[in-house]
C-alpha positions in Angstrom: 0.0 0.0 0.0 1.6 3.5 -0.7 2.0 6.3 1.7 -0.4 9.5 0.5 2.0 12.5 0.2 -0.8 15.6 1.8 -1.3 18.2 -0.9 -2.0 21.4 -1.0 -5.7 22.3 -1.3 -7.8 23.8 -4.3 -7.5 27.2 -2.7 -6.2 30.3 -4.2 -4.9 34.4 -3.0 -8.7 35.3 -4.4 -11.4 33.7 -2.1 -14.1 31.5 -4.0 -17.5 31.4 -2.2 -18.8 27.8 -4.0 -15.4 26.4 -3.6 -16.0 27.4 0.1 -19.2 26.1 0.4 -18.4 23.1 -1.1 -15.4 22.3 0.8 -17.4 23.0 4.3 -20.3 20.6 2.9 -17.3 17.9 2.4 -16.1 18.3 5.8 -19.4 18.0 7.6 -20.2 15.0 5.1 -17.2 13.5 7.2 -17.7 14.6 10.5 -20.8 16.1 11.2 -20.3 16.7 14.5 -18.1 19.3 13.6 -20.1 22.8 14.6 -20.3 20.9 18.2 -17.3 20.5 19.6 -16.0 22.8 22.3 -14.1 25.4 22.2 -10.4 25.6 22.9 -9.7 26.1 27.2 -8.1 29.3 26.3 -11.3 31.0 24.4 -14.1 32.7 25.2 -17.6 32.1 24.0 -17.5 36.2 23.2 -16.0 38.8 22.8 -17.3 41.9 23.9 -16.0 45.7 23.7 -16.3 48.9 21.9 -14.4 47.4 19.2 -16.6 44.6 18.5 -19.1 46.1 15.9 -20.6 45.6 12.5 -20.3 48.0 9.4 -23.7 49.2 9.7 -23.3 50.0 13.0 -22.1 53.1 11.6 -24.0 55.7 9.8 -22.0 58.7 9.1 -18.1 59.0 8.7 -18.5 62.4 11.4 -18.2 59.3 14.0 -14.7 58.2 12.6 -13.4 61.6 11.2 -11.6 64.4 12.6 -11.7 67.6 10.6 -8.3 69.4 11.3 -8.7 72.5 11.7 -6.8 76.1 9.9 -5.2 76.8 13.5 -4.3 73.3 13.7 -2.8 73.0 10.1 -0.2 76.4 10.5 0.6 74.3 13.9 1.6 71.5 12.1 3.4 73.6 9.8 5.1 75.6 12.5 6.0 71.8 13.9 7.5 71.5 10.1 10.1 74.0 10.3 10.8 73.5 13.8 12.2 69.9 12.7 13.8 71.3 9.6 15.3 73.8 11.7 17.4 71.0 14.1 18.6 69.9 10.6 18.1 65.8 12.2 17.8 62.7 10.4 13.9 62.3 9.8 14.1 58.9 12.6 14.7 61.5 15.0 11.3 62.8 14.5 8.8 62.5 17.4 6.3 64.3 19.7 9.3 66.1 21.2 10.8 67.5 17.9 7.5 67.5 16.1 6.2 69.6 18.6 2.1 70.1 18.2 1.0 71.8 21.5 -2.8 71.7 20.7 -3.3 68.9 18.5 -1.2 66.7 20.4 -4.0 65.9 23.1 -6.5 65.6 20.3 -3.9 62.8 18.9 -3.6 61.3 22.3 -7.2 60.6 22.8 -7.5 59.4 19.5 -5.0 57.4 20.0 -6.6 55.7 23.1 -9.6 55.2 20.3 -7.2 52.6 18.6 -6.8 50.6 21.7 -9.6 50.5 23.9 -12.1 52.0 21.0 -13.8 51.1 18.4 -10.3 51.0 16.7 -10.1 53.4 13.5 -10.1 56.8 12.7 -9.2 59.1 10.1 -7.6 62.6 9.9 -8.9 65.3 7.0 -7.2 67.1 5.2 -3.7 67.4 5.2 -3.0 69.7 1.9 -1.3 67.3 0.0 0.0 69.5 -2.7 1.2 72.3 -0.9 4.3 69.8 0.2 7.6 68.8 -1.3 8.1 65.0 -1.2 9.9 65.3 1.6 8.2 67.8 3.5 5.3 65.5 3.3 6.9 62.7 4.8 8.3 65.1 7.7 4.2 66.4 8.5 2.8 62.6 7.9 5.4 61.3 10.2 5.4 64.0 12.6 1.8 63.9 13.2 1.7 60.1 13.5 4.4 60.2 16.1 1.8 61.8 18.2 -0.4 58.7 17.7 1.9 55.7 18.2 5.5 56.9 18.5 7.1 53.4 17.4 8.2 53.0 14.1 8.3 49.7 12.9 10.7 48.3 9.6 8.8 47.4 6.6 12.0 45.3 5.4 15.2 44.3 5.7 16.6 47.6 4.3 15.4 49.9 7.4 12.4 51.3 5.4 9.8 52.3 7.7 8.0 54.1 5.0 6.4 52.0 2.3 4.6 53.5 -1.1 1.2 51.4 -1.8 0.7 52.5 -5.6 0.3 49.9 -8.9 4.3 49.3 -9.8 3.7 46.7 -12.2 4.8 49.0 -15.1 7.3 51.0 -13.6 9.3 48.1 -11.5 8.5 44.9 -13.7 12.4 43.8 -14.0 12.2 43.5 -9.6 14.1 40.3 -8.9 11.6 38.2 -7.3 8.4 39.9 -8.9 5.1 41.4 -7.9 3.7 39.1 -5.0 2.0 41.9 -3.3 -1.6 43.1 -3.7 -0.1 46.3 -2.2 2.0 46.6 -5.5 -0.8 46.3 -8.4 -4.4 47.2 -8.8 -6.0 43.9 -8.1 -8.4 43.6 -5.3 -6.3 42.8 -2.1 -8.0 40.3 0.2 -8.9 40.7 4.2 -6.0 40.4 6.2 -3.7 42.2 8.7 -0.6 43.8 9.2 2.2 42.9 11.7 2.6 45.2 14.6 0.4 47.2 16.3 -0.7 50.1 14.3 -0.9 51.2 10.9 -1.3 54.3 9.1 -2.0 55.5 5.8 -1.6 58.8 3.8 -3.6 59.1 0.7 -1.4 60.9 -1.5 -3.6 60.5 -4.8 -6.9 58.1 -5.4 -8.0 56.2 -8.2 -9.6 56.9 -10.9 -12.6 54.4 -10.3 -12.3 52.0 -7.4 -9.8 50.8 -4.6 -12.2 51.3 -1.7 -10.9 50.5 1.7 -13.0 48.2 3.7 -12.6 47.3 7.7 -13.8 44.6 9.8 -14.0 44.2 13.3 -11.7 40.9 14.5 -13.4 40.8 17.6 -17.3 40.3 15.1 -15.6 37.8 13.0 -14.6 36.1 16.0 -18.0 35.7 17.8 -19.1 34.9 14.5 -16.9 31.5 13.8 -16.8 31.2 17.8 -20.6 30.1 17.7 -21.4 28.6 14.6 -18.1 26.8 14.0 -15.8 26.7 17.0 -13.8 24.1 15.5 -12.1 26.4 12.9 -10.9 28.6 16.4 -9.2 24.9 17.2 -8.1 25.5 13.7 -6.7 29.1 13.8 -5.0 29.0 17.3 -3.0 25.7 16.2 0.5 26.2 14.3 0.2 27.2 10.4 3.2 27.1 8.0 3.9 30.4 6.6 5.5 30.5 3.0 8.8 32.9 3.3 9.0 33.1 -0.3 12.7 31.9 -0.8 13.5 33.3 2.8 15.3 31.3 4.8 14.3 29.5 6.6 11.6 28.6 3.7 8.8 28.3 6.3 7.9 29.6 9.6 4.9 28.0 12.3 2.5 29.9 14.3 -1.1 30.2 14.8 -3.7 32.7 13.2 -5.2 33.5 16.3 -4.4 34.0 19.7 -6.2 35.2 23.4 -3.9 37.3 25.0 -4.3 39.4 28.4 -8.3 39.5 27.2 -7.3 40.4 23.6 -8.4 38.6 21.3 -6.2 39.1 18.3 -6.4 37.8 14.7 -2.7 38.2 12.7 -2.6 36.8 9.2 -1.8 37.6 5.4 -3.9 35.0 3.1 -0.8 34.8 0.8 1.2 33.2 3.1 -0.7 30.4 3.0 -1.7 30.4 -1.0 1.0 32.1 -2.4 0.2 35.5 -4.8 0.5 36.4 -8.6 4.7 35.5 -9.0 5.1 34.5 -5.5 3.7 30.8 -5.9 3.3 29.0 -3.1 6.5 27.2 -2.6 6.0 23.4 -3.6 8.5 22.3 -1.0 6.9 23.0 2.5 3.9 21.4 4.3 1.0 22.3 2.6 -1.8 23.5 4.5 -5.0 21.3 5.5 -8.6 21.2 4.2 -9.3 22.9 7.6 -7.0 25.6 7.3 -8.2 26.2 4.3 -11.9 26.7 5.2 -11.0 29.0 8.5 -9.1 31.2 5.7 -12.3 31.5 3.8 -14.6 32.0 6.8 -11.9 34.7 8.0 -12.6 36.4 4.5 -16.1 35.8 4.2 -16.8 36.9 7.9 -15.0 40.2 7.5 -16.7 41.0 4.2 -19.9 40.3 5.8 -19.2 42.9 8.8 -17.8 45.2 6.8 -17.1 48.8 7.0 -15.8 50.9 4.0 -14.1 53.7 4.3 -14.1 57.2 2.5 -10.8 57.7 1.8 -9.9 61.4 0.2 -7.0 62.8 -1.2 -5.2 64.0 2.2 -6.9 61.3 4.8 -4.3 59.9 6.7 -6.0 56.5 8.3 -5.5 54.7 11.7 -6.3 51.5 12.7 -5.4 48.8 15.3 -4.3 45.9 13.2 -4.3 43.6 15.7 -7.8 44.1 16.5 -9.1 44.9 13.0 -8.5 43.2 9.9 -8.7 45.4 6.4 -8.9 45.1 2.6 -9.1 47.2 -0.3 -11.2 47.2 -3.6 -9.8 46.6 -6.9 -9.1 50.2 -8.9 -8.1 51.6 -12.4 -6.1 54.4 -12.4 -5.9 57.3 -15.0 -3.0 60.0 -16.2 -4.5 62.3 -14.1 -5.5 59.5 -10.7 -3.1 57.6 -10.0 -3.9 55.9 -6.4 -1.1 56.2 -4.2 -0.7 55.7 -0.3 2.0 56.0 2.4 2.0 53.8 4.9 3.6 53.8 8.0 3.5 51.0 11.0 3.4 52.3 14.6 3.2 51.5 18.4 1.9 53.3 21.1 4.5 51.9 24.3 2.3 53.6 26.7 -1.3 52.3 25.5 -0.3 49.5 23.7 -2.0 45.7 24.2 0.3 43.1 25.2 2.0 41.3 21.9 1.1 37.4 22.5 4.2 35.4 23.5 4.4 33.5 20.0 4.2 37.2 18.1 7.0 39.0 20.6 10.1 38.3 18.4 8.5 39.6 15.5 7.4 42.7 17.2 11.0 42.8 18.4 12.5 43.1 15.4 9.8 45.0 13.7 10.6 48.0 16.2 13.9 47.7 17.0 15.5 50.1 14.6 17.4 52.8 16.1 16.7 56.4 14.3 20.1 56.6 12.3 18.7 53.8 10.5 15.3 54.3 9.7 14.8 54.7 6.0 12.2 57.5 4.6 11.9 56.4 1.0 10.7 59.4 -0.6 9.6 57.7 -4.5 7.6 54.1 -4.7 9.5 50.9 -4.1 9.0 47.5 -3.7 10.3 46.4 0.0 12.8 43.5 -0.3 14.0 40.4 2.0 17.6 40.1 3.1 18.8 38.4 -0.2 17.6 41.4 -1.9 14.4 40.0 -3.5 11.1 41.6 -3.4 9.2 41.2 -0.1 
């Protein structure tokens, strides 16, 4: 009798409802008993908490926006000079040399909406064209530190500022490819970040498209929680994470995780199905029939719960990734709207939620470098591994 080698599932970056419903009729086909099991020790029936909600528990973007005001925009420009003044590398910029001494404490509280709120808000208008480049990146950083004052590295170059924009065109010879979402105009599935925080400047939009959607973690949760608590066995036991020719070529860890009352959902679907030239590498464990339904009911979940967001030219947006996950539409861009975000990722040391034991090396390193070596790239590119390929 020959040994059956596991193979990866019929699952792809882009999720297929039939192929999802299909695939959960198989599995109760061979254990129906499957939407009755317990849940894990470690895992609440619930999750309650002002960041629990549903999109249309919302009804009008006043409850997420804050309108900056002119006396507020010539302090931020006052802050601007002050920095260009001390002639310092731009990691040196925080609250202290970014001074804002009445939109500070606005900050502040917002921030404390990321953590123990309803975890998102959004900042209008920063006058995106009045700006050099690098001016820009001074204001969008400056205001930010005010919010979480932790930078974290996008890659292994020290970048701590990432350009989301459609590079297909403009960096097609990249060693290693496009295997990013974040890199072309295709519709980028739910998912999260790593670290605690991320923000976004919305330098241009699209021409038609590239909405950006939120869902609560802590609804999708409750959701799977109580009609499928197997799939939170699922999620909270060790996946293996494509590095994409990194090396090590895989990494373990769970999905999900209950930490200090937190209950936090950290995942990128293409990890786990490989994206556009990133294929899924062929030499690592595949991932089960299980793990692949929680990914879809992840997706489907968060898409059901939904929020989307008005994002304008100027809107810088903040939200806790480890308590929301997020998407975006896809979009067609034009000569004259071409989308284009900045994105940095942040921590708040004073307000932060405790990083669960199995995530606390990657936070580690994600914040651990030291001003002189944070990069600011000031034009779009692709962020890149240690071997030099792209990330």
């Amino acid at each position: 009798m020959g040994i059956t080698i596991p193979k990866q599932p019929d699952i792809s970056y882009h999720p297929d409802l039939e192929k999802y419903r299909l695939r959960t009729a198989r599995r109760f086909q061979l254990d129906p008993h499957l939407a009755h099991v317990p849940l894990p020790k470690n895992f609440p029936p619930q999750v309650e908490g002002p960041n629990v909600w549903e999109g249309n528990d919302w009804t009008n973007e006043e409850q997420w926006v804050y309108q900056l005001s002119e006396t507020q925009l010539k302090e931020i420009d006052e802050a601007l000079e002050h920095f260009k003044g001390l002639k310092k590398p731009m990691g040196y910029i925080g609250r202290d040399t970014f001074p804002l001494p009445s939109l500070g404490p606005v900050l502040w509280n917002l921030a404390q909406e990321l953590y123990s709120g309803r975890g998102f808000f959004v900042i209008r208008t920063i006058p995106i064209d009045k700006y050099s480049k690098t001016e820009l990146a001074i204001v969008y950083t400056g205001i930010s530190s005010h919010v979480g004052s932790a930078r974290g590295k996008q890659d292994s170059t020290g970048a701590v500022l990432a350009h989301i924009k459609d590079l297909t065109v403009s960096h097609a010879h990249e060693k290693g490819g496009i295997g990013n979402a974040a890199y072309n105009t295709d519709k980028q599935v739910f998912h999260t970040d790593i670290g605690d925080l991320i923000a976004l400047l919305a330098i241009e939009n699209s021409a038609e498209g590239g909405t950006s959607r939120i869902s609560s973690g802590g609804r999708v949760y409750n959701e799977i929680a109580k009609t499928r608590p197997d799939l939170i066995h699922t999620l909270s036991q060790p996946w293996p994470l494509d590095s994409f020719g990194g090396n090590p070529g895989y990494t373990e860890r769970p999905l999900l995780y209950n930490e200090d009352g937190h209950v936090v959902i950290q995942y990128s679907r293409r990890h786990f199905t490989g994206y556009n030239a990133q294929r899924r590498s062929p030499n690592i464990p595949p991932i089960t029939e299980a793990q692949a339904e929680a990914l879809d009911a992840l997706h489907f979940n968060a898409e059901k719960f939904s929020l989307a967001l008005n994002f304008q030219k100027g809107d810088i947006q903040y939200i806790n990734s480890m308590g929301l996950l997020h998407a975006r539409d896809a979009f067609r861009d034009d000569e004259k709207h071409r989308r284009h975000l900045i994105r940095l990722w942040l921590r708040n040391d004073e307000l932060a939620w405790k990083t669960p034991e199995v995530l606390a090396p990657i936070w580690k390193r994600l914040y651990s470098v030291p001003p002189e070596e944070q990069r600011f790239p000031i034009e779009p590119e692709i962020r890149r591994k240690e071997n030099g390929a792209t990330k």
